[in-house]
PyMOL commands that place a pseudoatom at each C-alpha (Angstrom):
pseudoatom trace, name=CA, resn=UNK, resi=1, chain=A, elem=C, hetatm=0, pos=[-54.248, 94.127, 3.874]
pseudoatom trace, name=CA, resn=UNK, resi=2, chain=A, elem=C, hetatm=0, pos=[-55.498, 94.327, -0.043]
pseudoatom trace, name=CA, resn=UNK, resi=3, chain=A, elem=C, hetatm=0, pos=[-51.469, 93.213, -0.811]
pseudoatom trace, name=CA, resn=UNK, resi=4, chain=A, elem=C, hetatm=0, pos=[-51.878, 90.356, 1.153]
pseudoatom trace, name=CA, resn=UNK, resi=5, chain=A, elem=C, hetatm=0, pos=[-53.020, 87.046, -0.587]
pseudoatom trace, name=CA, resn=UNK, resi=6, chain=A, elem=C, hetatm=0, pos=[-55.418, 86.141, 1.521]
pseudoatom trace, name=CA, resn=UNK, resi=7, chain=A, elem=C, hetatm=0, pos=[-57.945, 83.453, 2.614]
pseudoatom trace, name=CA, resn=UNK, resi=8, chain=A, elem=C, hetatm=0, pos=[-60.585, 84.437, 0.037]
pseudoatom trace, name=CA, resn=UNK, resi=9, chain=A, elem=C, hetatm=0, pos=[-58.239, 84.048, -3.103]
pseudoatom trace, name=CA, resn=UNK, resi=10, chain=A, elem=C, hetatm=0, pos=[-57.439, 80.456, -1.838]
pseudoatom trace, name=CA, resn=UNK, resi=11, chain=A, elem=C, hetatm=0, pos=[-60.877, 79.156, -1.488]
pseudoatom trace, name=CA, resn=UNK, resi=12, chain=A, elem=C, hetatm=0, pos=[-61.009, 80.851, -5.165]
pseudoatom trace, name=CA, resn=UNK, resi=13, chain=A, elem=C, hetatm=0, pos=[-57.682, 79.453, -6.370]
pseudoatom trace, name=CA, resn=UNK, resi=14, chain=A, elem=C, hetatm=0, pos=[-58.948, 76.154, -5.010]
pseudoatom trace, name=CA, resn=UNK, resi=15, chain=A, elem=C, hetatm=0, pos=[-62.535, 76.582, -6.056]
pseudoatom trace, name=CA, resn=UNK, resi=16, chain=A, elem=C, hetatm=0, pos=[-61.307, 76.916, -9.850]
pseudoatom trace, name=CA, resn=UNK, resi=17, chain=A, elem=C, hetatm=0, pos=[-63.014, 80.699, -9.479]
pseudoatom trace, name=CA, resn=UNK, resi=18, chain=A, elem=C, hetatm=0, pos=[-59.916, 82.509, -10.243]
pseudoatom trace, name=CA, resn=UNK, resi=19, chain=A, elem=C, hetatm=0, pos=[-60.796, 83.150, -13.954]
pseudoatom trace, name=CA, resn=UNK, resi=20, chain=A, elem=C, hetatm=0, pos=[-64.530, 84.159, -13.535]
pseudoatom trace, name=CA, resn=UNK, resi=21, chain=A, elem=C, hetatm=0, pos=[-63.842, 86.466, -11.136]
pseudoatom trace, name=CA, resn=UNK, resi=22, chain=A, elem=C, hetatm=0, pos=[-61.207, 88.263, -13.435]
pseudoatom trace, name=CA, resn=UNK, resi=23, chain=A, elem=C, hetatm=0, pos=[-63.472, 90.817, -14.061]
pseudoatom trace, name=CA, resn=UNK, resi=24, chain=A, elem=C, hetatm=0, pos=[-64.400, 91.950, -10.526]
pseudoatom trace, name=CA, resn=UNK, resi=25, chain=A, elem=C, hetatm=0, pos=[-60.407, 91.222, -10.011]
pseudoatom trace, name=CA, resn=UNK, resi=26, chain=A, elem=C, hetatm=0, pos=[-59.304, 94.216, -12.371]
pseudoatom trace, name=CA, resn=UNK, resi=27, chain=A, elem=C, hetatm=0, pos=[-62.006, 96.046, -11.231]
pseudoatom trace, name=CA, resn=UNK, resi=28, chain=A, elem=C, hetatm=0, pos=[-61.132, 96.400, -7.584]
pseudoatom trace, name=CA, resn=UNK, resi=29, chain=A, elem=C, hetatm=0, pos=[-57.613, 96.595, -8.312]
pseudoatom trace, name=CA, resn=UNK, resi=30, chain=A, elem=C, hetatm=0, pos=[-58.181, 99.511, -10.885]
pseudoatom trace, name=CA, resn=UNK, resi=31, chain=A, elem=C, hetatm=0, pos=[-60.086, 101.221, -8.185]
pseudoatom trace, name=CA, resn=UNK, resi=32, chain=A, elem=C, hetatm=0, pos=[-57.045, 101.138, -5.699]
pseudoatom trace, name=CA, resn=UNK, resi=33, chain=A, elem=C, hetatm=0, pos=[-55.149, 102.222, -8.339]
pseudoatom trace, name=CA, resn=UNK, resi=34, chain=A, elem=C, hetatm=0, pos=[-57.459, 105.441, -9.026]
pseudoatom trace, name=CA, resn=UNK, resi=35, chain=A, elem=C, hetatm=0, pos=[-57.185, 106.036, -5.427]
pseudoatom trace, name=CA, resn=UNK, resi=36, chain=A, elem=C, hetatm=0, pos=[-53.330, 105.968, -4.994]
pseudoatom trace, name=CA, resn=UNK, resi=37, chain=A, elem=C, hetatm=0, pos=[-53.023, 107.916, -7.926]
pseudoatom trace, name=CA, resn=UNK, resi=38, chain=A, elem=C, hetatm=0, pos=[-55.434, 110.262, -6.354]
pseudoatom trace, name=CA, resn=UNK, resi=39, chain=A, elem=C, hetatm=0, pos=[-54.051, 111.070, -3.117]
pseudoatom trace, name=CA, resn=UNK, resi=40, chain=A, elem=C, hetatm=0, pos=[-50.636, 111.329, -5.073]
pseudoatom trace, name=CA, resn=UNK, resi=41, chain=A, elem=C, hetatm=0, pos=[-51.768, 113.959, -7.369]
pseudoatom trace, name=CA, resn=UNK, resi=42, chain=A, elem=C, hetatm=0, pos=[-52.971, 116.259, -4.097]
pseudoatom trace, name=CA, resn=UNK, resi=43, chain=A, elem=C, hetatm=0, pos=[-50.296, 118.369, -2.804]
pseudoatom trace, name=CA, resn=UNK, resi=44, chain=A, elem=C, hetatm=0, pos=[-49.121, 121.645, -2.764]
pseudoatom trace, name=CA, resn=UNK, resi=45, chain=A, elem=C, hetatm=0, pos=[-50.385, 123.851, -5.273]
pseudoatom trace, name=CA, resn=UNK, resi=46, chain=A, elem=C, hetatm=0, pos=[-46.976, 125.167, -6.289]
pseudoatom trace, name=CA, resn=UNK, resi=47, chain=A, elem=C, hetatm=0, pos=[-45.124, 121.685, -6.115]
pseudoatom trace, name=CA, resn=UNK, resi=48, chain=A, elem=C, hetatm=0, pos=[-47.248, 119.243, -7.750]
pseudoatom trace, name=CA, resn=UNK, resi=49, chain=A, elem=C, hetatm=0, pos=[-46.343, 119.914, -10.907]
pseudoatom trace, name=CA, resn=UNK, resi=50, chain=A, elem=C, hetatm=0, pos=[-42.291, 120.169, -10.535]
pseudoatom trace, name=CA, resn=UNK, resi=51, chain=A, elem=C, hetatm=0, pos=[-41.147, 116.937, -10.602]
pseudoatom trace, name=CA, resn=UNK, resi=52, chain=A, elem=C, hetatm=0, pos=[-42.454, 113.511, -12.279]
pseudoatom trace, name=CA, resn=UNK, resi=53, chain=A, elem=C, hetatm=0, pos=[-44.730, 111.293, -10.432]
pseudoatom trace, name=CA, resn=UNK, resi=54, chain=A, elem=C, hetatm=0, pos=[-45.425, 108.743, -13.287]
pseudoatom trace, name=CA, resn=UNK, resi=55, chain=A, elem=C, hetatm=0, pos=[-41.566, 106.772, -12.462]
pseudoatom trace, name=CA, resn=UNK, resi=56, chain=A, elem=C, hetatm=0, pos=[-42.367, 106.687, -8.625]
pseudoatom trace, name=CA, resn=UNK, resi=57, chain=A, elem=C, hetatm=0, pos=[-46.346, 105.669, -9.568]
pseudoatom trace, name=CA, resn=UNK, resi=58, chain=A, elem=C, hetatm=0, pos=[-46.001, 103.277, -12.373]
pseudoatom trace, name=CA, resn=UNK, resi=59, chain=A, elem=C, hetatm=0, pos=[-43.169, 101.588, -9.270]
pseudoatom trace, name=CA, resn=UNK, resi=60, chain=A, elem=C, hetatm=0, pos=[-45.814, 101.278, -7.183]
pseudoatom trace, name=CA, resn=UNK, resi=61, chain=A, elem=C, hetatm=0, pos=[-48.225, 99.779, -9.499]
pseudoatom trace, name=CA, resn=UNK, resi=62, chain=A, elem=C, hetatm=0, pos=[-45.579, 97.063, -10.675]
pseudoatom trace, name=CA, resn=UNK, resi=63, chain=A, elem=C, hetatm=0, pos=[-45.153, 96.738, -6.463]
pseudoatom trace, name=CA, resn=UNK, resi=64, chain=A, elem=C, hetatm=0, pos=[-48.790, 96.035, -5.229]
pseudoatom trace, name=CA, resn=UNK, resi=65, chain=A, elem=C, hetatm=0, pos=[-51.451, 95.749, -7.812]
pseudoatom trace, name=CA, resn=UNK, resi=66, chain=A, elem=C, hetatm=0, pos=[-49.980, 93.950, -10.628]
pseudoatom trace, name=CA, resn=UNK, resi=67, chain=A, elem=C, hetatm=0, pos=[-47.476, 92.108, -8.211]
pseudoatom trace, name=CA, resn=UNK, resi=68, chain=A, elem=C, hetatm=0, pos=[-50.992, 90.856, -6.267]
pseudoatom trace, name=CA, resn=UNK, resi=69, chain=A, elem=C, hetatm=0, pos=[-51.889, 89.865, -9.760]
pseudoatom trace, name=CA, resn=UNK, resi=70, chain=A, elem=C, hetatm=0, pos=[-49.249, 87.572, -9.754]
pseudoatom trace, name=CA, resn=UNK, resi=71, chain=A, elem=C, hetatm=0, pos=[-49.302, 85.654, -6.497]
pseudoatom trace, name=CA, resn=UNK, resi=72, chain=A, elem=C, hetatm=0, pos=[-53.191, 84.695, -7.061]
pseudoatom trace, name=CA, resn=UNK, resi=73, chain=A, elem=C, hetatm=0, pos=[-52.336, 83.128, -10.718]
pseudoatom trace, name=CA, resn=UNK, resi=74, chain=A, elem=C, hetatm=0, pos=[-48.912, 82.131, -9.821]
pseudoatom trace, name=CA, resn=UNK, resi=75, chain=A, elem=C, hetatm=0, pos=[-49.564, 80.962, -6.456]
pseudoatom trace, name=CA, resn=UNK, resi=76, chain=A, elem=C, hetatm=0, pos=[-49.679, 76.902, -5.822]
pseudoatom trace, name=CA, resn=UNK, resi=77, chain=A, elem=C, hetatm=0, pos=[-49.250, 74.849, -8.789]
pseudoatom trace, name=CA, resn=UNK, resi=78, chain=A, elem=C, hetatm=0, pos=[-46.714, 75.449, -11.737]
pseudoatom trace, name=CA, resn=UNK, resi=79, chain=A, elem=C, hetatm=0, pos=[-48.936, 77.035, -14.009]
pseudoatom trace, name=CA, resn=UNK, resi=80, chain=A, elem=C, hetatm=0, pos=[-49.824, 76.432, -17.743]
pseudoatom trace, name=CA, resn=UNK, resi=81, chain=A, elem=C, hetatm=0, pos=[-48.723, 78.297, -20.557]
pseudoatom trace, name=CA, resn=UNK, resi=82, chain=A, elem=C, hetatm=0, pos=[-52.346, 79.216, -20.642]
pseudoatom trace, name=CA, resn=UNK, resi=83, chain=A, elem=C, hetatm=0, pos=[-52.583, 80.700, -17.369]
pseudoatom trace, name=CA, resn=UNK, resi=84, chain=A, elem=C, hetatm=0, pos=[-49.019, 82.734, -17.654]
pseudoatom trace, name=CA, resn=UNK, resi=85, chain=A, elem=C, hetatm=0, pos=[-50.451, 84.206, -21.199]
pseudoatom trace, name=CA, resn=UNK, resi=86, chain=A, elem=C, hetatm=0, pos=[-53.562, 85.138, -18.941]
pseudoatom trace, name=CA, resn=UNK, resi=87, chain=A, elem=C, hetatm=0, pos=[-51.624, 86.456, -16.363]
pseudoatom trace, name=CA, resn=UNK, resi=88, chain=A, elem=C, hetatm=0, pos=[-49.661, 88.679, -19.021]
pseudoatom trace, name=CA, resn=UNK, resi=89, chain=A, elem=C, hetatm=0, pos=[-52.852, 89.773, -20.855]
pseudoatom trace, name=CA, resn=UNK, resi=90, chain=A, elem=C, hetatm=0, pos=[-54.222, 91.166, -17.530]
pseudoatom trace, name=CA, resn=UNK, resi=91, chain=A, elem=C, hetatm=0, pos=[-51.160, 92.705, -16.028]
pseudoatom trace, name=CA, resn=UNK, resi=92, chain=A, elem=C, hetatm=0, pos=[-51.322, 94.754, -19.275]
pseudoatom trace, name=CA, resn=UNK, resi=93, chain=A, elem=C, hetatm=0, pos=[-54.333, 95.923, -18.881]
pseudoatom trace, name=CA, resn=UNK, resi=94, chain=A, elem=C, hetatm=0, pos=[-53.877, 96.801, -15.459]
pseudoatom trace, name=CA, resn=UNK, resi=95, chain=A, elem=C, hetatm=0, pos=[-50.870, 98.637, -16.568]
pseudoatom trace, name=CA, resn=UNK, resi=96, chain=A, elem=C, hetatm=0, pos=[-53.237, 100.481, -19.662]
pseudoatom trace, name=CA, resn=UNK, resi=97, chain=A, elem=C, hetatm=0, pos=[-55.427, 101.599, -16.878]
pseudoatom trace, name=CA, resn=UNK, resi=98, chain=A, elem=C, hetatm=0, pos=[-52.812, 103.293, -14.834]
pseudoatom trace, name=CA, resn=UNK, resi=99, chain=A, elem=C, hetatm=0, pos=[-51.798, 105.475, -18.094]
pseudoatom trace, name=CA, resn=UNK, resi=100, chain=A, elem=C, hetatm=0, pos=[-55.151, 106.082, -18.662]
pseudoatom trace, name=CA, resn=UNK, resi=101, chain=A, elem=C, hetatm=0, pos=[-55.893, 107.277, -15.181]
pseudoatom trace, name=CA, resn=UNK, resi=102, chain=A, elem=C, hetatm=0, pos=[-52.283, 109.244, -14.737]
pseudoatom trace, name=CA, resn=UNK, resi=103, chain=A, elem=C, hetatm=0, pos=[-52.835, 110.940, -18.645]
pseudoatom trace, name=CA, resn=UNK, resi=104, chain=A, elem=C, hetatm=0, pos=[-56.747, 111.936, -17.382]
pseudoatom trace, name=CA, resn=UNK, resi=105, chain=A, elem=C, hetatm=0, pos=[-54.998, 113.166, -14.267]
pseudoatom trace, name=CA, resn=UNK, resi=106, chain=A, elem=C, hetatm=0, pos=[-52.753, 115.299, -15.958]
pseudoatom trace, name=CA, resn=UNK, resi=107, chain=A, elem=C, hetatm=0, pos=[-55.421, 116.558, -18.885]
pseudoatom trace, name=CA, resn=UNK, resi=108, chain=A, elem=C, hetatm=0, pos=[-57.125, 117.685, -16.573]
pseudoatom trace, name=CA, resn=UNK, resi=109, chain=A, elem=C, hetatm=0, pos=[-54.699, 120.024, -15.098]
pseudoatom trace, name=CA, resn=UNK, resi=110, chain=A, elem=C, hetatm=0, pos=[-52.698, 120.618, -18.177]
pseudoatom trace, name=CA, resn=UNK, resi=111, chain=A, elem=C, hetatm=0, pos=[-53.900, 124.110, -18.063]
pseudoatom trace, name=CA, resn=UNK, resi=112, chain=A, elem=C, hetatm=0, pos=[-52.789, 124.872, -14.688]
pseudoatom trace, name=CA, resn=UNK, resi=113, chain=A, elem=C, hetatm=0, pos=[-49.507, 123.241, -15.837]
pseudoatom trace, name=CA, resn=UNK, resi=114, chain=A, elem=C, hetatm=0, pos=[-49.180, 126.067, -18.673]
pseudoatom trace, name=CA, resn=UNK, resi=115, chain=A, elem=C, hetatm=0, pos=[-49.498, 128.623, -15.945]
pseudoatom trace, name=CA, resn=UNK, resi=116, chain=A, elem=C, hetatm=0, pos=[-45.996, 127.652, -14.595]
pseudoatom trace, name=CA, resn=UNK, resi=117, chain=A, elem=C, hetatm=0, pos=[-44.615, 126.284, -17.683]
pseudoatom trace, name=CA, resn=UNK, resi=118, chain=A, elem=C, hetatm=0, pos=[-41.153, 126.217, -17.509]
pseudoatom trace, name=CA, resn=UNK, resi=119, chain=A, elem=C, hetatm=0, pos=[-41.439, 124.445, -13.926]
pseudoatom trace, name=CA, resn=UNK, resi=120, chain=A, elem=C, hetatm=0, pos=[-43.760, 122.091, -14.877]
pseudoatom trace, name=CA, resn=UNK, resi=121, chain=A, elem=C, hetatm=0, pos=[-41.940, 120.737, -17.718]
pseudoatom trace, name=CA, resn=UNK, resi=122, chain=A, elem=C, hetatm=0, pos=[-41.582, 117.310, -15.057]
pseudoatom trace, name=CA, resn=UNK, resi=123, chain=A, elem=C, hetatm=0, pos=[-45.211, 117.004, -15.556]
pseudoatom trace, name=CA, resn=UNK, resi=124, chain=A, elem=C, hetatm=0, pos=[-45.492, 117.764, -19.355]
pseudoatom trace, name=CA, resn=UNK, resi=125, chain=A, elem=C, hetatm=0, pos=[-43.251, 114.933, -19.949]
pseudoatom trace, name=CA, resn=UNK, resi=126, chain=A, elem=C, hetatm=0, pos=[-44.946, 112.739, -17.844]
pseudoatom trace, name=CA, resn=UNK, resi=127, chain=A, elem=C, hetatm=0, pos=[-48.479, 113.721, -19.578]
pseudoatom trace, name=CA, resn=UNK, resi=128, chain=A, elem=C, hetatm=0, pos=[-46.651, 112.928, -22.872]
pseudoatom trace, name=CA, resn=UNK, resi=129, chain=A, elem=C, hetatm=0, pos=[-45.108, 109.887, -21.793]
pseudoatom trace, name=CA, resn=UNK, resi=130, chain=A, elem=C, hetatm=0, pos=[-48.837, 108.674, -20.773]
pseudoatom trace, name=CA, resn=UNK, resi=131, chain=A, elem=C, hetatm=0, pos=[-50.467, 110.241, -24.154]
pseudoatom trace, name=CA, resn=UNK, resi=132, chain=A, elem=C, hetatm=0, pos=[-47.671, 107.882, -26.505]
pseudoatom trace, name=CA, resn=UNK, resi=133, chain=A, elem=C, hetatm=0, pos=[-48.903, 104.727, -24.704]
pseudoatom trace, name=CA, resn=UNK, resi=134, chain=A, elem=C, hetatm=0, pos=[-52.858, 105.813, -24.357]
pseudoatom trace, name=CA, resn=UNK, resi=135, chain=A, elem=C, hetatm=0, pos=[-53.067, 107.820, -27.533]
pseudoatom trace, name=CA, resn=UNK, resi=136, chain=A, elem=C, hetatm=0, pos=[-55.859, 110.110, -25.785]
pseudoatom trace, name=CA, resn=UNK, resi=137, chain=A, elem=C, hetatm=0, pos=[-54.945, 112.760, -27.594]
pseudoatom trace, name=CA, resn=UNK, resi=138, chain=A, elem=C, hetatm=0, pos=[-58.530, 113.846, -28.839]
pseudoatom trace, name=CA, resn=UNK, resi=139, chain=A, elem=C, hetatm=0, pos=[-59.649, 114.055, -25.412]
pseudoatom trace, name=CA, resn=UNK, resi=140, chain=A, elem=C, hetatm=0, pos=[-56.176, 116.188, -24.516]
pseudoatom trace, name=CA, resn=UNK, resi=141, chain=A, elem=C, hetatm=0, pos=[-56.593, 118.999, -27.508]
pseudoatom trace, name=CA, resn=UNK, resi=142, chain=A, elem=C, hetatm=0, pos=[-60.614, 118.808, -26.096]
pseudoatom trace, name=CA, resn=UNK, resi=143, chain=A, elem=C, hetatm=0, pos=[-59.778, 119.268, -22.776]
pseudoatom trace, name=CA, resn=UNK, resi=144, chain=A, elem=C, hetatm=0, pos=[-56.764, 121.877, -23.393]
pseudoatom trace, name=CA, resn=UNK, resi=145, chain=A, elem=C, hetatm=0, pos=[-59.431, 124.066, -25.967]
pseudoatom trace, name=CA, resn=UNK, resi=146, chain=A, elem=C, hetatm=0, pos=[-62.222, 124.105, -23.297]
pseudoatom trace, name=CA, resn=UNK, resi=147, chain=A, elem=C, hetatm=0, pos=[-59.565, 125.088, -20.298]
pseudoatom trace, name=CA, resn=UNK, resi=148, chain=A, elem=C, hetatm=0, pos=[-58.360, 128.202, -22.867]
pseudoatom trace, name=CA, resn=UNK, resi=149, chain=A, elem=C, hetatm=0, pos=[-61.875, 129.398, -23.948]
pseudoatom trace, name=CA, resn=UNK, resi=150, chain=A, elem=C, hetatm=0, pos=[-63.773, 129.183, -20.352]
pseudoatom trace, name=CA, resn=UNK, resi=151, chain=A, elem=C, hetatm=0, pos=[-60.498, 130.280, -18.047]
pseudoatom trace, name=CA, resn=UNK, resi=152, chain=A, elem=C, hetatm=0, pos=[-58.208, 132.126, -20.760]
pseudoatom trace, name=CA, resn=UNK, resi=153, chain=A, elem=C, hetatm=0, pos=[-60.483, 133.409, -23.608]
pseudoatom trace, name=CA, resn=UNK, resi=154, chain=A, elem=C, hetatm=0, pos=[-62.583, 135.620, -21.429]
pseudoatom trace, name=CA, resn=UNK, resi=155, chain=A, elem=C, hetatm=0, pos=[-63.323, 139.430, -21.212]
pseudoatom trace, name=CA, resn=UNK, resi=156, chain=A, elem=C, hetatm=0, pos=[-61.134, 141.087, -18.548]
pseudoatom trace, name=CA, resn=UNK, resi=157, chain=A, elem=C, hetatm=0, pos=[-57.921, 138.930, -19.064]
pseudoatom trace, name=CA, resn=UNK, resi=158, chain=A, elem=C, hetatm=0, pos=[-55.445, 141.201, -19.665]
pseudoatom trace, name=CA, resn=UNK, resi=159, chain=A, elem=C, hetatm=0, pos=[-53.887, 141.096, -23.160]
pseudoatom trace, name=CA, resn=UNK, resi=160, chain=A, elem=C, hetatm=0, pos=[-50.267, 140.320, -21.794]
pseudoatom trace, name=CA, resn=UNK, resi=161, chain=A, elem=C, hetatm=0, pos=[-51.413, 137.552, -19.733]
pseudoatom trace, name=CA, resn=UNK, resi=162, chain=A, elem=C, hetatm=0, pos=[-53.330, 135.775, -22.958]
pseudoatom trace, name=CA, resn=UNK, resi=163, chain=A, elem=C, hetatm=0, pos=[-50.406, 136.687, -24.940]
pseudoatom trace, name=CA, resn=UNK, resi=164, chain=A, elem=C, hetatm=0, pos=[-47.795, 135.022, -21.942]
pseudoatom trace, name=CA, resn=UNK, resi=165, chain=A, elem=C, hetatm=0, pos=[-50.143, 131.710, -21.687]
pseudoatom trace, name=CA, resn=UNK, resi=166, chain=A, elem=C, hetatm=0, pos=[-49.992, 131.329, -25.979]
pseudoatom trace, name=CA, resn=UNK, resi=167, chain=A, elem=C, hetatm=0, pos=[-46.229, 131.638, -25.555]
pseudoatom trace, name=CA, resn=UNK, resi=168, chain=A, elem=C, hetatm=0, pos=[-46.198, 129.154, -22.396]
pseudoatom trace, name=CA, resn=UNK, resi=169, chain=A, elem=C, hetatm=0, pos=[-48.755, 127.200, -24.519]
pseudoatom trace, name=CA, resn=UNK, resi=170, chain=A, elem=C, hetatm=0, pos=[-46.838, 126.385, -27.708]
pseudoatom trace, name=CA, resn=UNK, resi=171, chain=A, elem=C, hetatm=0, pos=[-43.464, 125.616, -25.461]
pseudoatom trace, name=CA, resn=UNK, resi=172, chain=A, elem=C, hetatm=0, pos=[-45.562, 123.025, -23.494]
pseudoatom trace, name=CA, resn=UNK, resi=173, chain=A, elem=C, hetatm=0, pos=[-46.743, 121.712, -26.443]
pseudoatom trace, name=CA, resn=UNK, resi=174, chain=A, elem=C, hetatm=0, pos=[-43.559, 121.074, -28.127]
pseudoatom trace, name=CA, resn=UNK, resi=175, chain=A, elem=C, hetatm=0, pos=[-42.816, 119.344, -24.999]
pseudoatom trace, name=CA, resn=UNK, resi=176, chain=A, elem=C, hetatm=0, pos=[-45.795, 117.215, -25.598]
pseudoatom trace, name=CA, resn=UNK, resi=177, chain=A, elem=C, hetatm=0, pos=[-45.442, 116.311, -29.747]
pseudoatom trace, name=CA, resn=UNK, resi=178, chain=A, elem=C, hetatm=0, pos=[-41.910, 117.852, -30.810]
pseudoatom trace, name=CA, resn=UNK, resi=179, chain=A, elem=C, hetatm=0, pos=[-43.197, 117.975, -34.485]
pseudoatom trace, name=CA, resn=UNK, resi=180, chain=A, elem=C, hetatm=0, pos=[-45.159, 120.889, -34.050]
pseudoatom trace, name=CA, resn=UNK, resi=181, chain=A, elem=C, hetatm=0, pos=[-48.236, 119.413, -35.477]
for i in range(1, 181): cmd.bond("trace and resi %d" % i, "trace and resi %d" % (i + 1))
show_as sticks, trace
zoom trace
């Protein structure tokens, strides 16, 4: 079990190979973490957007992958100031990774969130809750302005639907940045 402190993180704990294998650490729990967040996002077409996964996710992270983090520095000795700063400066970035992954998530269906804008608003919020911690928002206006040209901006959409999407557009966006900007 990947939760488990095992055998392997003892022989590194007593080894002294904790902190050179920080790297390879974060990596394979910011894998798992890409995974959960994965199988979380697939569900029901019509459901997946109407309520919030980030509270229930970011639980789960502060559960397993940064609690794991935890036992292998805190594990054994009382540890230094050094090694609880350490510990702090990777649970953060454990922590940046899962907004990273959750806002890239939700970029990348932000357009199929418009569609059923206002029952998505769960997931707006959660894609703007990720955005004011990541600040990805070039990639999100990128994303959003390829999604309208190649699925929206096309010839054959009906007028009323392009003019419905702008009006589900700009309410999603308020949702996102209230200042209109």
């Amino acid at each position: 079990q990947l939760w488990e402190p095992g055998a392997a993180v003892r022989c590194m704990q007593e080894l002294g190979m904790v902190r050179e294998c920080e790297g390879t650490l974060l990596d394979v729990l910011g894998d798992r973490i890409d995974q959960y967040l994965g199988g979380e996002e697939q569900g029901a077409d019509d459901e997946r957007f109407e309520s919030s996964l980030l509270g229930k996710a970011s639980g789960w992270v502060e559960r397993h992958p940064v609690a794991w983090l935890s036992c292998v520095y805190l594990s054994g000795s009382e540890p230094s100031e050094e090694t609880t700063q350490r510990l702090a400066s990777l649970q953060h970035r454990l922590r940046h990774h899962f907004y990273e992954s959750f806002a890239e998530l939700r970029i990348h269906t932000f357009f199929d969130m418009i569609s059923s804008f206002p029952d998505s608003a769960p997931a707006v919020e959660d894609l703007r809750n990720c955005l004011q911690k990541t600040h990805l928002y070039r990639q999100f206006v990128s994303s959003l302005k390829l999604s309208l040209e190649r699925r929206l901006l096309q010839p054959g959409v009906p007028t009323s639907v392009i003019i419905e999407m702008y009006f589900s557009t700009v309410k999603a966006l308020i949702v996102i940045d209230g200042s209109g900007i």
